[in-house]
Backbone and ligand atoms as CSV (ligand in chain L), in Angstrom:
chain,resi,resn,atom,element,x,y,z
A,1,UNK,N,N,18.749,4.108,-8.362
A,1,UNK,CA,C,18.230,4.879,-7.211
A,1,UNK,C,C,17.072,4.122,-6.536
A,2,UNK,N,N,17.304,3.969,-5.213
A,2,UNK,CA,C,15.956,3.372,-4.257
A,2,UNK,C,C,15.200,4.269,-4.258
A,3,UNK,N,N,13.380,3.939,-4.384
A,3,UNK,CA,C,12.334,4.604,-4.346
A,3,UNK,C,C,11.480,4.147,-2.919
A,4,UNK,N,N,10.890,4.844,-2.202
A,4,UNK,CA,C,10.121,3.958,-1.175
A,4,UNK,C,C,8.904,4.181,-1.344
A,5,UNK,N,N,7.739,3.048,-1.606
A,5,UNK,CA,C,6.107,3.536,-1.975
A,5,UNK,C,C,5.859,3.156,-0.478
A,6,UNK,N,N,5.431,4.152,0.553
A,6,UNK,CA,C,4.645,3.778,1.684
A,6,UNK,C,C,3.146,3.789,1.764
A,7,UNK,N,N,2.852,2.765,2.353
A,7,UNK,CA,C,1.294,2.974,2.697
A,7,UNK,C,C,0.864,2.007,3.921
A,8,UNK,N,N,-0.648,1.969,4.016
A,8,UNK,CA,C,-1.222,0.982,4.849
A,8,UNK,C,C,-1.396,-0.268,4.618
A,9,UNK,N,N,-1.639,-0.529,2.905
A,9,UNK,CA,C,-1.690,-1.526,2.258
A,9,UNK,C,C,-2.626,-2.610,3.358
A,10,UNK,N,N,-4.330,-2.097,3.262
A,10,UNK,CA,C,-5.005,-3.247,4.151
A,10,UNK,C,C,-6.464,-3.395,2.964
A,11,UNK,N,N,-6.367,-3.897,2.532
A,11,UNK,CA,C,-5.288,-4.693,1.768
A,11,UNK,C,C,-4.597,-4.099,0.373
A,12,UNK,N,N,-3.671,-4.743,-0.037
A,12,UNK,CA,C,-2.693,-4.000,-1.224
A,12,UNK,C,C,-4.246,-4.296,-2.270
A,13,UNK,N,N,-4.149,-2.941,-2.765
A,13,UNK,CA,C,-5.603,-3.342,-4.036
A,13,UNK,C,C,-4.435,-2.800,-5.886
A,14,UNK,N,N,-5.596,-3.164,-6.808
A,14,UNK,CA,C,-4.955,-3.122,-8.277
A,14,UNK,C,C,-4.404,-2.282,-8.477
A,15,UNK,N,N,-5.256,-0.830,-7.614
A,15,UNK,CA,C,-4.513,0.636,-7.762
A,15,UNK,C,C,-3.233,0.644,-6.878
A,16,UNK,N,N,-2.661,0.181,-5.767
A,16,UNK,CA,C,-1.987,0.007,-5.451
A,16,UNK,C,C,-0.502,-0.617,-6.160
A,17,UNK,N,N,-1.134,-1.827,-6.604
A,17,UNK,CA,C,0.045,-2.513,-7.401
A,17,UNK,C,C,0.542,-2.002,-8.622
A,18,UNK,N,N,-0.501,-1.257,-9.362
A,18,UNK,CA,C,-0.426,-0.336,-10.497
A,18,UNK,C,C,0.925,0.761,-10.460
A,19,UNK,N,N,0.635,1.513,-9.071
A,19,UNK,CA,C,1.423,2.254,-9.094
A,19,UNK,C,C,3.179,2.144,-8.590
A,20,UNK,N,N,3.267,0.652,-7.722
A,20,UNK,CA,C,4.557,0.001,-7.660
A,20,UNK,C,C,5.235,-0.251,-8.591
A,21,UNK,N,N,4.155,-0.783,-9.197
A,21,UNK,CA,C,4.648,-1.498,-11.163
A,21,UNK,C,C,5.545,-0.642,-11.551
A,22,UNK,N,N,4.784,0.559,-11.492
A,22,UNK,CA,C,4.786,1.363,-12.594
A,22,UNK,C,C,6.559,2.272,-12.235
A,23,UNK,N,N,6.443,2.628,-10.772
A,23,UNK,CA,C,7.827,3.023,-9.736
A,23,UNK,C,C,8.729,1.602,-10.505
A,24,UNK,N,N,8.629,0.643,-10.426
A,24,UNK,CA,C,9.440,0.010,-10.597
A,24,UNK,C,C,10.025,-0.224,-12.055
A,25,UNK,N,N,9.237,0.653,-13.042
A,25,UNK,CA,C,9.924,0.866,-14.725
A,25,UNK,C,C,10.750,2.022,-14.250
A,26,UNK,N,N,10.698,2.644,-13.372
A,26,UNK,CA,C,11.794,4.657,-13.106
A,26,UNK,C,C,12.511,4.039,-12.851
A,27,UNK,N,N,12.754,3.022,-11.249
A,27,UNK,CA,C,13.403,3.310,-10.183
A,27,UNK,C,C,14.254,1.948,-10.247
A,28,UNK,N,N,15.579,1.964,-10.198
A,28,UNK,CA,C,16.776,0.658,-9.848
A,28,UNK,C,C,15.642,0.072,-8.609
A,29,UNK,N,N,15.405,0.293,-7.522
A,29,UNK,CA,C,14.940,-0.689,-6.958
A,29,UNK,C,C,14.103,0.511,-6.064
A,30,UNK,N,N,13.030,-0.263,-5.893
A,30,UNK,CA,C,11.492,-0.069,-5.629
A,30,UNK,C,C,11.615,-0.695,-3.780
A,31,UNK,N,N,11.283,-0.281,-2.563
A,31,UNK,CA,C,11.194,-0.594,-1.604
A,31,UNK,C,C,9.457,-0.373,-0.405
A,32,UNK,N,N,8.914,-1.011,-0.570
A,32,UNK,CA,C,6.793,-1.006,-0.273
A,32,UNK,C,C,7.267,-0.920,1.463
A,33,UNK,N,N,6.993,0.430,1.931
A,33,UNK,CA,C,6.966,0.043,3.434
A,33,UNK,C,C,5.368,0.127,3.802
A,34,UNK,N,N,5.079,-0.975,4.359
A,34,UNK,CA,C,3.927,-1.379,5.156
A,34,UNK,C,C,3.765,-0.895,6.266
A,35,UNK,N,N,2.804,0.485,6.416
A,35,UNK,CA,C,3.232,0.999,7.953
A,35,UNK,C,C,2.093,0.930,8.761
A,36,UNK,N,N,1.947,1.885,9.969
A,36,UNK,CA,C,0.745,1.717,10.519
A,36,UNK,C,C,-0.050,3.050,10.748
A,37,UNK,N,N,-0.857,3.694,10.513
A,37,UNK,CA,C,-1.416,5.028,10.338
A,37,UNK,C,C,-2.147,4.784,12.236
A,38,UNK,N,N,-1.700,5.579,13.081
A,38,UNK,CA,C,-2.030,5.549,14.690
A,38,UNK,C,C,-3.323,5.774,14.700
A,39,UNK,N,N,-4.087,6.483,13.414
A,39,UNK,CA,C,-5.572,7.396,13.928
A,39,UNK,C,C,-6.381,6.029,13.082
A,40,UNK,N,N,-5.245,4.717,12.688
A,40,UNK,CA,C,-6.644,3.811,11.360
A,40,UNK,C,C,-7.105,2.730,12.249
A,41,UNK,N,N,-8.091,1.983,11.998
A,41,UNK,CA,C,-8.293,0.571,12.623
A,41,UNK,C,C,-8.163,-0.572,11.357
A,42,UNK,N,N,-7.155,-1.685,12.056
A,42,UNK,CA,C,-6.982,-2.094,10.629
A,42,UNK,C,C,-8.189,-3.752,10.445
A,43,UNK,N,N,-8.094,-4.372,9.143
A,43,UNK,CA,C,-8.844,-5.265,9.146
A,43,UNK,C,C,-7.849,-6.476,9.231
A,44,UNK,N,N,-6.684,-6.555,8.557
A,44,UNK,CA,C,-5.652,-7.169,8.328
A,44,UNK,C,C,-4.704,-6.876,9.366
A,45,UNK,N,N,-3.803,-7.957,10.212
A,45,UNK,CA,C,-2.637,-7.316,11.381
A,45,UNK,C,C,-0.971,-6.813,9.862
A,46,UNK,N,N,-0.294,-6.440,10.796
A,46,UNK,CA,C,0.543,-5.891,10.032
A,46,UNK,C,C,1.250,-7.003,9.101
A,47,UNK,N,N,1.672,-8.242,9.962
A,47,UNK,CA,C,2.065,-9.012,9.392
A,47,UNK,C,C,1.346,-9.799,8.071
A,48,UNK,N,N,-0.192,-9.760,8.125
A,48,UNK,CA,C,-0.857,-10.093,7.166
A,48,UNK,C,C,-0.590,-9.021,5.850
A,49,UNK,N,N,-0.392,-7.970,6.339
A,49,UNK,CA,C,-0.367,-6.821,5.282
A,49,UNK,C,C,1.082,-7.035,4.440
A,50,UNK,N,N,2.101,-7.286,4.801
A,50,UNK,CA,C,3.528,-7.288,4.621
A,50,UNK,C,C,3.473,-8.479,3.530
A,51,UNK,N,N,2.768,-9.213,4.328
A,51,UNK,CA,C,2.926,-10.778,3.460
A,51,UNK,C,C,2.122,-10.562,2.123
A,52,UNK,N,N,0.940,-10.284,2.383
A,52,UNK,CA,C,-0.012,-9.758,0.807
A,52,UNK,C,C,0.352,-8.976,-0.140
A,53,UNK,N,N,1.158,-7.882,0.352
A,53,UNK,CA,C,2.282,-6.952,-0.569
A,53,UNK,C,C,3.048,-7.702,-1.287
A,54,UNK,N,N,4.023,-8.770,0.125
A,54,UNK,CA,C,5.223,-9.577,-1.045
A,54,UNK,C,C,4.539,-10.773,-1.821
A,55,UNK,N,N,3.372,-11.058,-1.784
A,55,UNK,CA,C,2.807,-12.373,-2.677
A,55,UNK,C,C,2.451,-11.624,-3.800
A,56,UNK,N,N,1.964,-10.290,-3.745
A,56,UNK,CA,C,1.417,-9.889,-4.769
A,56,UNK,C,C,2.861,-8.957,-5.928
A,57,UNK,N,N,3.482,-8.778,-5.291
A,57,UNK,CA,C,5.295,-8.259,-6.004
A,57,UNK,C,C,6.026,-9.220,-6.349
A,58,UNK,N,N,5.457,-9.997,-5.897
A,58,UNK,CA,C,7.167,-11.477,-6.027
A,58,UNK,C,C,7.343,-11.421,-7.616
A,59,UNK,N,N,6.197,-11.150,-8.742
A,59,UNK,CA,C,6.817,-11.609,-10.098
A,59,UNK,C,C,7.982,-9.991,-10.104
A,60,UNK,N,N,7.716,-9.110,-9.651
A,60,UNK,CA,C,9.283,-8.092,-9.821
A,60,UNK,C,C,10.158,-7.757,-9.082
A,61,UNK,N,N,10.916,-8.364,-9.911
A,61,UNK,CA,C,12.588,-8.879,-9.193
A,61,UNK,C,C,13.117,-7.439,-8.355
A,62,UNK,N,N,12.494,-6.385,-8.448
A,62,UNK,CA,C,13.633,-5.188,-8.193
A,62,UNK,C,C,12.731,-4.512,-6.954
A,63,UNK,N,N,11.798,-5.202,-6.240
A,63,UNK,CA,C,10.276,-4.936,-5.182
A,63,UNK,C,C,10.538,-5.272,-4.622
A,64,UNK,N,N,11.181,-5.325,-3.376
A,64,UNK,CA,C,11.054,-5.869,-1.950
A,64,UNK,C,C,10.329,-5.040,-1.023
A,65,UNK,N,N,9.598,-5.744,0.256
A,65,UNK,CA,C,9.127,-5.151,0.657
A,65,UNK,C,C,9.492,-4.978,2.737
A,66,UNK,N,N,8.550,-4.521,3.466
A,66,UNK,CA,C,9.469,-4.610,4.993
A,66,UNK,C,C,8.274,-3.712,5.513
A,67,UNK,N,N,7.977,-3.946,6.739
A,67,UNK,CA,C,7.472,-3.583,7.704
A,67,UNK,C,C,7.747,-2.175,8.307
A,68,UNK,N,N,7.117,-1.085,8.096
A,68,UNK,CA,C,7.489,0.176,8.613
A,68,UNK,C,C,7.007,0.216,10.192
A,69,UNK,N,N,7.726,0.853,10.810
A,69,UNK,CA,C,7.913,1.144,12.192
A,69,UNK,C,C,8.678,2.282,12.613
A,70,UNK,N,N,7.736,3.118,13.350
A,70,UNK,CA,C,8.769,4.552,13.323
A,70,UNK,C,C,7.863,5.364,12.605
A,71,UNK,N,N,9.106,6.509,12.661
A,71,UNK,CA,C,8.995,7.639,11.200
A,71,UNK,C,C,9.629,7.257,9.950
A,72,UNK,N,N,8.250,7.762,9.283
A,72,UNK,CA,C,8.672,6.933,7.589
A,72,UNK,C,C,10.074,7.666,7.246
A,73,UNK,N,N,10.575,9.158,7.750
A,73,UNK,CA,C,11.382,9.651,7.606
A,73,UNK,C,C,12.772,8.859,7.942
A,74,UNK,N,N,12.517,8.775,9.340
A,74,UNK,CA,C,13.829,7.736,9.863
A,74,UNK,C,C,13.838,6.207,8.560
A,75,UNK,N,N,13.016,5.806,8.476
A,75,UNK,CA,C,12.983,4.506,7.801
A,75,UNK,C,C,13.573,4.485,6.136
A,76,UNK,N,N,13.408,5.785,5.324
A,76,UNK,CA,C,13.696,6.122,4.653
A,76,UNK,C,C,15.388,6.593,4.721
A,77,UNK,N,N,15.379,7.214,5.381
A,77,UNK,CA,C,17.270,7.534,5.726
A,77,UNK,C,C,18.161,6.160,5.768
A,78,UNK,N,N,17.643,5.692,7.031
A,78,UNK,CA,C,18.849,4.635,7.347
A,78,UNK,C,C,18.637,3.138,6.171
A,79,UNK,N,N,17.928,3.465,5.183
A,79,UNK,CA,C,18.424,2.941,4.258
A,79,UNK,C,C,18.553,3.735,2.677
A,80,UNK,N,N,19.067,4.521,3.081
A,80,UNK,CA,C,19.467,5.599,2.128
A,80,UNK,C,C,18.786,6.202,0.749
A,81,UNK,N,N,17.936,6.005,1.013
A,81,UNK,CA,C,16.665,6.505,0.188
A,81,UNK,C,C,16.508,8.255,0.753
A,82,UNK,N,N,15.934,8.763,-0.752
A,82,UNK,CA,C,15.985,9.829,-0.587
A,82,UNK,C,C,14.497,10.607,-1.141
A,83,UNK,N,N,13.673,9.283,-1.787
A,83,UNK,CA,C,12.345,9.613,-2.483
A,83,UNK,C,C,11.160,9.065,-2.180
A,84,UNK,N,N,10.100,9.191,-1.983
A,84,UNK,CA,C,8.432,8.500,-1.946
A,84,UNK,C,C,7.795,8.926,-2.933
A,85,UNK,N,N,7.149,7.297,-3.243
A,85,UNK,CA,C,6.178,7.618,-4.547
A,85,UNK,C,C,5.196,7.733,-3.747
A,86,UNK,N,N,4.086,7.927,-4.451
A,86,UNK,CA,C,2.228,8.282,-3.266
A,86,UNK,C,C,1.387,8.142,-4.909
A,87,UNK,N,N,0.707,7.234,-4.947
A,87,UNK,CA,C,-0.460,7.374,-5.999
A,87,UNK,C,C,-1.383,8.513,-5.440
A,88,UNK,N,N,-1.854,9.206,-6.545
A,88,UNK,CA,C,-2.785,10.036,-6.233
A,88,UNK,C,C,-4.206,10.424,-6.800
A,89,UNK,N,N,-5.184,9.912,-6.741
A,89,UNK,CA,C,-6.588,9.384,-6.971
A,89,UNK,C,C,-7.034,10.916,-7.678
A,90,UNK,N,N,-7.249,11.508,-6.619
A,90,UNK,CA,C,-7.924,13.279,-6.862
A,90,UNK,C,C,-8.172,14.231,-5.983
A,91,UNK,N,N,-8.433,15.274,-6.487
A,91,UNK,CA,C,-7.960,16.435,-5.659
A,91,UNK,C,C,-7.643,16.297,-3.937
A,92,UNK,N,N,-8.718,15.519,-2.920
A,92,UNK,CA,C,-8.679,14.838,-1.758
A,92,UNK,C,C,-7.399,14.350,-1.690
A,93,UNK,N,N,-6.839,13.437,-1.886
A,93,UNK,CA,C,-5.566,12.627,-1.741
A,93,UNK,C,C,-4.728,13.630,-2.238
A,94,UNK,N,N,-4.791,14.520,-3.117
A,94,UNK,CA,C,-3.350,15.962,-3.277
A,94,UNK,C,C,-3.699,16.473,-2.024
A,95,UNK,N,N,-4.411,16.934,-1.715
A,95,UNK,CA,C,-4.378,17.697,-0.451
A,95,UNK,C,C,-3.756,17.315,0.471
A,96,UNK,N,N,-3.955,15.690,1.013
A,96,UNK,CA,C,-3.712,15.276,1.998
A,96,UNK,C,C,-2.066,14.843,1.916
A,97,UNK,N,N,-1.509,14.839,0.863
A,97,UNK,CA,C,-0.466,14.371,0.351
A,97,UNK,C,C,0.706,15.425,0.147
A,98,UNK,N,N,-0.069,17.134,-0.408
A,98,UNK,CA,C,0.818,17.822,0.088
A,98,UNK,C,C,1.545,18.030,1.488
A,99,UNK,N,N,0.564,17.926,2.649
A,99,UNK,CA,C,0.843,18.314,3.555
A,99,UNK,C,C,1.816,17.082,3.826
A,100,UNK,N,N,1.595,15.613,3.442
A,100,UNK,CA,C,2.625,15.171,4.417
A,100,UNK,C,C,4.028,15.228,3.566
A,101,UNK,N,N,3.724,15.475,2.230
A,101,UNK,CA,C,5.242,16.043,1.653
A,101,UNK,C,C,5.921,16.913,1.904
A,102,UNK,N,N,5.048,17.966,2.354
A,102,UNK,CA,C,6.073,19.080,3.088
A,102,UNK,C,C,6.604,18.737,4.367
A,103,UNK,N,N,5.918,18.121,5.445
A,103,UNK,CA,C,6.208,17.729,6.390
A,103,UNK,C,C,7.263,16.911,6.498
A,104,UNK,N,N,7.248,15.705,5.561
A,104,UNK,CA,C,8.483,14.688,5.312
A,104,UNK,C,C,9.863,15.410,4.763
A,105,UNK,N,N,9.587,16.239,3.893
A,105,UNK,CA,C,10.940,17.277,3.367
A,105,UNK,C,C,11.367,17.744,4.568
A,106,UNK,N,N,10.504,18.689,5.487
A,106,UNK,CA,C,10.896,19.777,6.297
A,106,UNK,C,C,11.821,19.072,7.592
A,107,UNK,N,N,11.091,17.676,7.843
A,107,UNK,CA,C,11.407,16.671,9.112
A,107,UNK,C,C,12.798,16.373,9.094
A,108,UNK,N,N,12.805,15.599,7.313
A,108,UNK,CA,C,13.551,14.562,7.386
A,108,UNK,C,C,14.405,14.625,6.308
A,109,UNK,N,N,14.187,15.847,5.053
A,109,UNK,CA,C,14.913,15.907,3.968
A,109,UNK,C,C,14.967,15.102,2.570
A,110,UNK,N,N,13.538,14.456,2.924
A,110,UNK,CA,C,12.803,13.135,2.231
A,110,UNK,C,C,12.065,14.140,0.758
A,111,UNK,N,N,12.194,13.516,-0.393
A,111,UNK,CA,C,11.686,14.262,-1.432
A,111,UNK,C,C,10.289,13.477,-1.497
A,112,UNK,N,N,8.867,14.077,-2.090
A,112,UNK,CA,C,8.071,13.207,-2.312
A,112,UNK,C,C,7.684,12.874,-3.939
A,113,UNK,N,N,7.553,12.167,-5.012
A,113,UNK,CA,C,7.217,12.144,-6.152
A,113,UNK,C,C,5.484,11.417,-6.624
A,114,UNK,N,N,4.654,12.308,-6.930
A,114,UNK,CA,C,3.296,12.183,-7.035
A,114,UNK,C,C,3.248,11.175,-8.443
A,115,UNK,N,N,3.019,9.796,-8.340
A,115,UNK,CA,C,2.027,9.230,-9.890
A,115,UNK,C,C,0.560,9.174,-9.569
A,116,UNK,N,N,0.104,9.663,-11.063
A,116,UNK,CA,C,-1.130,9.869,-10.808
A,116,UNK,C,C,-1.777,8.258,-11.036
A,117,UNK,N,N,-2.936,8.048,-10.281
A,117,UNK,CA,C,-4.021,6.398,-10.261
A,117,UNK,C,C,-4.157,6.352,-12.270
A,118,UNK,N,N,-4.151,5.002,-12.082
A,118,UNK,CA,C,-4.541,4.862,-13.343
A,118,UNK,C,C,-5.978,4.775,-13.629
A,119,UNK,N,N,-6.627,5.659,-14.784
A,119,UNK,CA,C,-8.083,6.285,-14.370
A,119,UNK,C,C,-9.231,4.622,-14.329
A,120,UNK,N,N,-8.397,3.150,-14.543
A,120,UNK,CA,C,-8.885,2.315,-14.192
A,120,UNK,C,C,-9.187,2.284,-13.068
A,121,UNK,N,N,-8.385,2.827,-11.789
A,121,UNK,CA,C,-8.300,2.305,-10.588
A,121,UNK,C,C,-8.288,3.799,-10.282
A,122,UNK,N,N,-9.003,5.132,-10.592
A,122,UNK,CA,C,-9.013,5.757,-10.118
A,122,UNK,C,C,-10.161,6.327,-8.797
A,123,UNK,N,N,-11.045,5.562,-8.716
A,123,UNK,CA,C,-11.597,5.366,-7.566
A,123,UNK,C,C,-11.980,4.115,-6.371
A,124,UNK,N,N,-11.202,3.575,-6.701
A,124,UNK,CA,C,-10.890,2.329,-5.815
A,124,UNK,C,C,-9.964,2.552,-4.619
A,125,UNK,N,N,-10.650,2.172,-3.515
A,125,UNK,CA,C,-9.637,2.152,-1.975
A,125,UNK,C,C,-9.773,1.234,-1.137
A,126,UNK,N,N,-8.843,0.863,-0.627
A,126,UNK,CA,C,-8.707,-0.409,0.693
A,126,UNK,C,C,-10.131,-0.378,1.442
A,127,UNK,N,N,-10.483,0.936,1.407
A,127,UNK,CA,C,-12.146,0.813,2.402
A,127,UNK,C,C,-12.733,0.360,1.723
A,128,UNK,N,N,-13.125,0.424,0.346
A,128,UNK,CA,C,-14.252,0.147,-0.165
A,128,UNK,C,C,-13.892,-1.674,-0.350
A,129,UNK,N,N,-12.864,-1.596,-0.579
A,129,UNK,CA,C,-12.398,-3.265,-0.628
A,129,UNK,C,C,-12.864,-4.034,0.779
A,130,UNK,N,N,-12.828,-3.802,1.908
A,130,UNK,CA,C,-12.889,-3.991,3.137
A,130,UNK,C,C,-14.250,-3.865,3.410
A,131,UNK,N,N,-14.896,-3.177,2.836
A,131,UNK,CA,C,-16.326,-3.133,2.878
A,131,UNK,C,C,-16.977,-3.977,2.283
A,132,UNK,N,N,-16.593,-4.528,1.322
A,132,UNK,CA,C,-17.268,-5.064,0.360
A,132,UNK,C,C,-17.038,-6.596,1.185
A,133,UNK,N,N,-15.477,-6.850,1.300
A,133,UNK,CA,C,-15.333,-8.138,2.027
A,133,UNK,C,C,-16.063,-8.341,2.896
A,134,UNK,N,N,-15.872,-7.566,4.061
A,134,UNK,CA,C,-16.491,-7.927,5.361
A,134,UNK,C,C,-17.986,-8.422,5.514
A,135,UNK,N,N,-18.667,-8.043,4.277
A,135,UNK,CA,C,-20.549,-8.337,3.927
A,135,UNK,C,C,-20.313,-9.880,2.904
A,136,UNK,N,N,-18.809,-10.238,2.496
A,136,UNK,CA,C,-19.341,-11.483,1.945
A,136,UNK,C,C,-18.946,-11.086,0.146
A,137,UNK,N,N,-18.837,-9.848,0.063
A,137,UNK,CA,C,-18.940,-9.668,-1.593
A,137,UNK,C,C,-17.944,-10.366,-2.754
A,138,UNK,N,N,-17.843,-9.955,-3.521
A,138,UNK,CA,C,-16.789,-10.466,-4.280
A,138,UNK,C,C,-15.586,-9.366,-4.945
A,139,UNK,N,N,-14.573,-9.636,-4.027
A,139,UNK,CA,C,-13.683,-8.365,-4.019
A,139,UNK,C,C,-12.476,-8.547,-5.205
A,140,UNK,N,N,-12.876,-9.876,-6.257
A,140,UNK,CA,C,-11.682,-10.196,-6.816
A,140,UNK,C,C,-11.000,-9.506,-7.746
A,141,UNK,N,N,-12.101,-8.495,-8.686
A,141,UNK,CA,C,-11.531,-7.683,-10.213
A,141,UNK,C,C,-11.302,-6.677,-9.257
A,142,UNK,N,N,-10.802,-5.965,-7.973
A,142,UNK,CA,C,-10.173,-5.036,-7.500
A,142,UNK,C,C,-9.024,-5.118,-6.764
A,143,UNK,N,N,-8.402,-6.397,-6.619
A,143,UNK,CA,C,-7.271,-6.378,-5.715
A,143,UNK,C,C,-6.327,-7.938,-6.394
A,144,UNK,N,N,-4.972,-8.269,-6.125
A,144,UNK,CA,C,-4.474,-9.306,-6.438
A,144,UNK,C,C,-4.969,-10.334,-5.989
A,145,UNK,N,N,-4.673,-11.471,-6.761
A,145,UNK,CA,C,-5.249,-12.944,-6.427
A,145,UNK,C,C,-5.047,-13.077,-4.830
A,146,UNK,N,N,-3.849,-12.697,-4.253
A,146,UNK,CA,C,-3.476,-13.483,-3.178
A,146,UNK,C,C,-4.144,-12.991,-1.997
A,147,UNK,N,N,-4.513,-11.524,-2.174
A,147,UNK,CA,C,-5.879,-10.793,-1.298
A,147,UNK,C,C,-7.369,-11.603,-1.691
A,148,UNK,N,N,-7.727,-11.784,-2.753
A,148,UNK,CA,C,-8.871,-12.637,-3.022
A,148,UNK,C,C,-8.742,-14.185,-1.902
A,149,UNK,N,N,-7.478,-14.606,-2.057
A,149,UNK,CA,C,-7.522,-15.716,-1.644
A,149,UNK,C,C,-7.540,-15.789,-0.235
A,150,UNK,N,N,-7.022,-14.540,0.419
A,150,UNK,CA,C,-6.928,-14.356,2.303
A,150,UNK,C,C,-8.429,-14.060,2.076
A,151,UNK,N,N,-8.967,-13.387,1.661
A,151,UNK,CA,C,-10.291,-12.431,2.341
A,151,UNK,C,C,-11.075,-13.968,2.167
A,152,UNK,N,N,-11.021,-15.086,1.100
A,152,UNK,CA,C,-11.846,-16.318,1.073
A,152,UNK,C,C,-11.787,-16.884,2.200
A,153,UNK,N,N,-10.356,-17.103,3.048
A,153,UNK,CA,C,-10.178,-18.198,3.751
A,153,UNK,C,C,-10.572,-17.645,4.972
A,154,UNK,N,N,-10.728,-16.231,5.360
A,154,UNK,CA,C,-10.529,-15.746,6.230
A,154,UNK,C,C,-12.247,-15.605,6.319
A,155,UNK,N,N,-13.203,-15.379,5.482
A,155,UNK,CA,C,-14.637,-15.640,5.680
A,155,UNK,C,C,-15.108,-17.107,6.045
A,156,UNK,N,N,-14.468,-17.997,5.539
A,156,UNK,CA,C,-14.501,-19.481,5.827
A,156,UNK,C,C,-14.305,-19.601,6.986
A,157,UNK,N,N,-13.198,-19.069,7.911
A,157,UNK,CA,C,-12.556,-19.688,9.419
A,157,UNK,C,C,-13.920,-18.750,9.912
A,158,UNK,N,N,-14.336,-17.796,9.295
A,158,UNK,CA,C,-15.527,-16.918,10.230
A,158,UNK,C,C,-16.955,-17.646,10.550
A,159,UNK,N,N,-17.285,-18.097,8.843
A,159,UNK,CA,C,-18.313,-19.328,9.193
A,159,UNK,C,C,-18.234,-20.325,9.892
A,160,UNK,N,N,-16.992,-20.632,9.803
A,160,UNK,CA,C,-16.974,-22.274,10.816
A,160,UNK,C,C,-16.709,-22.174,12.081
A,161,UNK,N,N,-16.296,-20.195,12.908
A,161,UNK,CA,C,-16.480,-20.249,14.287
A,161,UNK,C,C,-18.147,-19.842,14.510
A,162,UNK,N,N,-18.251,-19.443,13.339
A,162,UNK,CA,C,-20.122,-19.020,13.798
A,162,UNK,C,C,-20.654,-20.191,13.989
A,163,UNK,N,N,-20.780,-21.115,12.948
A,163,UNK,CA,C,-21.470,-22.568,12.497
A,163,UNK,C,C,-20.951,-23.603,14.008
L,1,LIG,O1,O,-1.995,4.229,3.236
L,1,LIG,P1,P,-1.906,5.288,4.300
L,1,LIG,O2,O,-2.792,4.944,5.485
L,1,LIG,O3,O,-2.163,6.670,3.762
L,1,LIG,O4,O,-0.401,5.233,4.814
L,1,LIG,C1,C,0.017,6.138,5.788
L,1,LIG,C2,C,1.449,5.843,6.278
L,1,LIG,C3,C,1.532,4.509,6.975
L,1,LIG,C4,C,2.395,5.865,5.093
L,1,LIG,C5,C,1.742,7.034,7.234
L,1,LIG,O5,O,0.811,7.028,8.276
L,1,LIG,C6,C,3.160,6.990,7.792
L,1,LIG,O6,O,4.086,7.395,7.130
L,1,LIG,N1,N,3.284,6.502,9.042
L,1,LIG,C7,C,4.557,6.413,9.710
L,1,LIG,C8,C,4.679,7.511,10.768
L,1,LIG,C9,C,5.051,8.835,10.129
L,1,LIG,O7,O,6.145,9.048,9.626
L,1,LIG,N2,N,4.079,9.757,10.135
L,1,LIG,C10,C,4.229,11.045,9.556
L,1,LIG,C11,C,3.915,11.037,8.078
L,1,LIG,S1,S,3.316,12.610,7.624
């Protein structure tokens, strides 16, 4: 059975990958749509996001990933998926998560399935990652190597248009 984990993934962090991993011991094959939330501003363009997902999945064979566009509903159908995983941190993220599960059922006939954060990574988020980058910090024990390695190069091209 195809599973679809959607998110913003700016950038994919440990709690993130944790919970793909983890979809990907249930589920025949695991599908990461990278979408775009209309009300977010992102730090990463989409294509940066897509690519950091698949560098950071490539060791599991059954993870592919793709660019969401649309309704996650539509995107979910026409490739015949019938489920979403959603990590879920605490009470905040259930809340916000019921509503779009009912909404996605009611829309589109889409089931949603809740794993809970692993209480390692249970308060860790793309903002605080993004925050931390953008001042210079060291974002590496919270997100995959290959995000460590964009947020490096990407402070470097910043110094050398400042410098
Ligand atoms: O990581 P995020 O920001 O919570 O991810 C949100 C995302 C991209 C999964 C959500 O905004 C989404 O599904 N966007 C596609 C448009 C859509 O279907 N919106 C209705 C969902 S309730």
């Amino acid at each position: 059975m195809l599973a679809v984990c959607p998110g913003s993934f700016d950038p994919i962090t440990n709690g993130h990958l944790d919970v793909i991993t983890r979809a990907s011991t249930i589920f025949e094959e695991v599908l990461v749509a990278v979408g775009q939330n209309s009300t977010k501003q992102y730090l990463f363009t989409a294509e940066e996001r897509v690519e950091l997902v698949r560098d950071s999945t490539a060791h599991l064979p059954n993870v592919r990933v793709e660019e969401l566009s649309g309704l996650l509903v539509d995107f979910v159908n026409a490739r015949g998926g019938r489920v979403l995983i959603k990590g879920v941190r605490f009470a905040a993220d259930f809340e916000f998560e019921l509503q779009m599960a009912n909404l996605n059922s009611v829309v589109g006939g889409v089931e949603t399935l809740i794993l809970p954060a692993a209480s390692q990574w249970s308060t860790l988020s793309s903002t605080m990652v993004r925050e931390i980058a953008v001042h210079g910090g060291d974002v590496s024990r919270f997100v995959p190597e290959a995000v460590t390695r964009r947020i490096r190069l990407k402070s470097a091209g910043e110094e050398r248009a400042d410098g």
